[in-house]
Backbone bond lengths (Angstrom), bond angles and torsions (degrees), N, CA, C in turn:
res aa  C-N    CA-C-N  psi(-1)  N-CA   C-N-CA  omega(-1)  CA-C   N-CA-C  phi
1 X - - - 1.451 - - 1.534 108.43 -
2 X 1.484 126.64 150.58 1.150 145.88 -144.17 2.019 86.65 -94.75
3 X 1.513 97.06 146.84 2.157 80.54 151.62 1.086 120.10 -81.04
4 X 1.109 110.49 160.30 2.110 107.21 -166.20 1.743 90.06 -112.18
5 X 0.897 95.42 151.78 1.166 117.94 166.75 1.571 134.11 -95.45
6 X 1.402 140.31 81.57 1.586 139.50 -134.07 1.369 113.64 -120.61
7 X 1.382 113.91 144.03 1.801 116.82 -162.75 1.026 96.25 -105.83
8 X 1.715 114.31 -174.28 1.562 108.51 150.98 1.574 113.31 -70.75
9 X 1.483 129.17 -4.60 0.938 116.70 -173.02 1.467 126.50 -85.45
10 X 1.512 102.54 -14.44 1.482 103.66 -164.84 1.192 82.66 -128.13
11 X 1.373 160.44 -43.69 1.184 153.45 169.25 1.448 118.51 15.88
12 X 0.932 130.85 -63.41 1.245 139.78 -165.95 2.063 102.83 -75.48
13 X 1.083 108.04 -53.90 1.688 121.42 -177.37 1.842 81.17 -57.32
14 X 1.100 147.62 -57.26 1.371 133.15 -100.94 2.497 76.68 -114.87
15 X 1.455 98.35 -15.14 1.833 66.02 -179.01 1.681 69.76 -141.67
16 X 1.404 117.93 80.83 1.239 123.86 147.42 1.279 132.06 -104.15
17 X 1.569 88.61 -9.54 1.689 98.23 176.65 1.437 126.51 -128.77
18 X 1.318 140.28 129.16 1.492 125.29 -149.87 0.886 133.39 46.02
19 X 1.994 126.15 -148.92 1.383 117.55 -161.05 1.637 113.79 -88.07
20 X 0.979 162.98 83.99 1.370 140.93 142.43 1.356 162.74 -73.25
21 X 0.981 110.27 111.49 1.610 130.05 173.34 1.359 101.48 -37.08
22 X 0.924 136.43 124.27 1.466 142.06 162.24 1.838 103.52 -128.31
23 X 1.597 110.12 130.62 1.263 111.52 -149.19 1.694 77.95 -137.09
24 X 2.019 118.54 87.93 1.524 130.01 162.62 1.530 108.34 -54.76
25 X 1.166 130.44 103.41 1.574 140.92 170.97 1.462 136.57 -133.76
26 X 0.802 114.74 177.25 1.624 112.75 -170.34 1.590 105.27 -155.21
27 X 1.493 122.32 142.15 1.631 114.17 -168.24 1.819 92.21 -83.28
28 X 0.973 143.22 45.57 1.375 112.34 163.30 1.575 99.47 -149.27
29 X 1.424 107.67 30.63 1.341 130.45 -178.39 1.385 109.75 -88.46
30 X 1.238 123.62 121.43 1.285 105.64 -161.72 1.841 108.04 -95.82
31 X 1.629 106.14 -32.24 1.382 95.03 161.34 1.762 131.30 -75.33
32 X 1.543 112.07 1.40 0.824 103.00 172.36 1.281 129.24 -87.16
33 X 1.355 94.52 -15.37 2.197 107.81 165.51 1.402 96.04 -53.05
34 X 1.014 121.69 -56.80 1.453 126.87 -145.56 1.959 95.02 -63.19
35 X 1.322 112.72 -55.76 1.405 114.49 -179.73 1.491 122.35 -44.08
36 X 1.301 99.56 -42.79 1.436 116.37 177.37 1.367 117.34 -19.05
37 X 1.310 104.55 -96.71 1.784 128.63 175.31 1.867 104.09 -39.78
38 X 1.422 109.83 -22.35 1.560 103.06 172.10 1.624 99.41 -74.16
39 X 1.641 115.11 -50.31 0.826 80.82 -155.11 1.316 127.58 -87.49
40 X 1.428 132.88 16.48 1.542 170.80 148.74 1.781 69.68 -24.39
41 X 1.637 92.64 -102.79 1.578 103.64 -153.11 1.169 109.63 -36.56
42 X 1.343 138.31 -20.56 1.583 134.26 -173.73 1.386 90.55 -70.73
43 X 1.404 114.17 -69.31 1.636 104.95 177.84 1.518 144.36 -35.56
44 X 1.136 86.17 -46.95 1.675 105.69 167.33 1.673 102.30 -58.08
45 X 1.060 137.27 -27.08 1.705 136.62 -153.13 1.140 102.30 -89.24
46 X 2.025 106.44 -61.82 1.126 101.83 -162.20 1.564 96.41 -162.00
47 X 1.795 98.53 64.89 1.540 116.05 -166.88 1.841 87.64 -84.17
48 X 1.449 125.76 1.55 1.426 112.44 -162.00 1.016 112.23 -100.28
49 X 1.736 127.80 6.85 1.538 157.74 -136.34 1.314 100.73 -140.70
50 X 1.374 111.84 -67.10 1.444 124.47 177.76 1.397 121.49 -120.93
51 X 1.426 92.81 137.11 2.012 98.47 156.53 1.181 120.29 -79.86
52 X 0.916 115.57 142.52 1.620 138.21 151.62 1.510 128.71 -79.80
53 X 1.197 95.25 112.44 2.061 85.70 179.93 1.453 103.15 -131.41
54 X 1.673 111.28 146.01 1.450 100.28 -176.78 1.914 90.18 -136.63
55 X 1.010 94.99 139.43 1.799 118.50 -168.01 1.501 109.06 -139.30
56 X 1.637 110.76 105.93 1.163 150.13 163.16 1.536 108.24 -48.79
57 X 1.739 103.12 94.53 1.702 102.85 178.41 1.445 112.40 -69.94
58 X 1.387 128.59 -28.39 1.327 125.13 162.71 1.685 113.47 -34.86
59 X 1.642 94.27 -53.13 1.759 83.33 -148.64 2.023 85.56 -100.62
60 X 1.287 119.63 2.64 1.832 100.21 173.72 1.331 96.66 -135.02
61 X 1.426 107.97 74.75 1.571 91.61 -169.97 1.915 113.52 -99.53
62 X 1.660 105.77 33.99 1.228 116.14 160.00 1.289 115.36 -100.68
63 X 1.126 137.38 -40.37 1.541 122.05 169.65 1.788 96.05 -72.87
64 X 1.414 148.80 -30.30 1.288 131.05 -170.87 2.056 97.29 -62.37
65 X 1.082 102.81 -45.02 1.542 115.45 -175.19 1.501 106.58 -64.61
66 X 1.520 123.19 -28.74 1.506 113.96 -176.20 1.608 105.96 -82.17
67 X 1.166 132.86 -16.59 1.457 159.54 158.24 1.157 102.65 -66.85
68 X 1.134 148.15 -70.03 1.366 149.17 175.29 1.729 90.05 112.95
69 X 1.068 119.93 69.26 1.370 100.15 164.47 1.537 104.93 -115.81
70 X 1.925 88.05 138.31 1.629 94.69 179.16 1.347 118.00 -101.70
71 X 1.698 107.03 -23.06 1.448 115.75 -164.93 1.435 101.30 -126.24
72 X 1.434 109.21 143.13 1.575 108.88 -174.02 1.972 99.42 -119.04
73 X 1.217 114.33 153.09 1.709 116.40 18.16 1.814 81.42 -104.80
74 X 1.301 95.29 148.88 1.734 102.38 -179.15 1.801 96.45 -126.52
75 X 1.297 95.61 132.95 1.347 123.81 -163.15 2.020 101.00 -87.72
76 X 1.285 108.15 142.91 1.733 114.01 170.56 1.192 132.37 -134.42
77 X 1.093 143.71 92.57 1.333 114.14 -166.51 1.551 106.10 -126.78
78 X 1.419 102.60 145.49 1.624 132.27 -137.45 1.551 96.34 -115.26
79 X 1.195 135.10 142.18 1.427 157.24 163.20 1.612 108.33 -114.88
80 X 1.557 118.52 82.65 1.073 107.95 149.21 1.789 104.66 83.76
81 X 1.600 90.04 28.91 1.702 84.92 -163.62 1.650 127.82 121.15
82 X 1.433 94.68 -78.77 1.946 113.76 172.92 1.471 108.51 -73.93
83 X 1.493 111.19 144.32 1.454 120.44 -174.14 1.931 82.95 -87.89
84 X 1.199 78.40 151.87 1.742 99.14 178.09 1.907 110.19 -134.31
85 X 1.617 97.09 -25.21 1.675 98.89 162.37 1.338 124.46 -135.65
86 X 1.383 131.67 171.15 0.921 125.37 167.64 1.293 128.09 -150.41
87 X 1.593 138.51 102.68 1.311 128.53 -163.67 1.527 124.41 -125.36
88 X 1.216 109.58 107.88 1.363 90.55 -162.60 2.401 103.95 -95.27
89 X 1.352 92.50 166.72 1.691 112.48 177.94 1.296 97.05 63.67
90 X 1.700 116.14 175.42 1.333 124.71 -127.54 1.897 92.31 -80.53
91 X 1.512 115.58 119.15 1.587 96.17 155.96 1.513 116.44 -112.53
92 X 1.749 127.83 170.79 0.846 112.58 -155.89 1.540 90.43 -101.96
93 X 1.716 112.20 177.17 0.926 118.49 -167.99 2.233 131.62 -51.47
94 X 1.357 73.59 -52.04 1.724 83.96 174.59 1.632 105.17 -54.92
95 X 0.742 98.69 -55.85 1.771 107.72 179.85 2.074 98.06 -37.89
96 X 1.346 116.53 -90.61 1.239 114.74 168.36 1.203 129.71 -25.29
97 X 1.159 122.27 -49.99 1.565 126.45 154.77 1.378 116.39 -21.91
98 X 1.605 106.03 -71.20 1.667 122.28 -162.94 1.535 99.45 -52.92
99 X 1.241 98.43 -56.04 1.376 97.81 -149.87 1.968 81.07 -65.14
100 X 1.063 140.60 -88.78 1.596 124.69 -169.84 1.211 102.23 -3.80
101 X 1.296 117.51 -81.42 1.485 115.13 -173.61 1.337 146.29 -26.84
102 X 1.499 85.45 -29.89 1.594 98.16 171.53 1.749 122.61 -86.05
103 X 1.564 101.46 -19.59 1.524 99.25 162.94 1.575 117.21 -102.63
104 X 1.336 129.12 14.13 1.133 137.03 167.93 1.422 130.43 -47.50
């Protein structure tokens, strides 16, 4: 599965079901370049487990604000809806993994 790309509009429909990665960013973020290409390879691994969604606090910055996110890029990941983690600034890959894994 592709990374999706999520607004405030669909936000809510888009990690209502299973695991999601939700990846809070902004393009002039400089650690959030860096996450990026991780999170590619996460997808590529085991994109068939989890979604990936990445949501532009610039341009939806009402669901970033209903989250409370202050610092980007801050990481979420959702069970079915409810956040179950939360990590914010750059982590490395294995790390991201685990923690998926554990709500898998």
């Amino acid at each position: 599965m592709a990374i999706v790309h999520v607004s405030d509009q669909d936000f809510s429909q888009q990690i209502s079901e299973g695991v999601v990665l939700t990846d809070f960013w902004a393009p002039w973020c400089g650690p959030c370049k860096m996450i990026a290409p991780v999170l590619e390879e996460i997808n590529e691994e085991i994109g068939d487990n989890v979604k990936i969604a990445k949501l532009n606090v610039d341009e939806n910055q009402e669901t970033a604000g209903k989250y409370g996110v202050m610092s980007i890029p801050t990481l979420m990941i959702f069970k079915d809806g409810e956040m179950v983690e939360q990590i914010v600034g750059f982590q490395p890959k294995d790390q991201l993994q685990g923690l998926l894994e554990k709500h898998m």
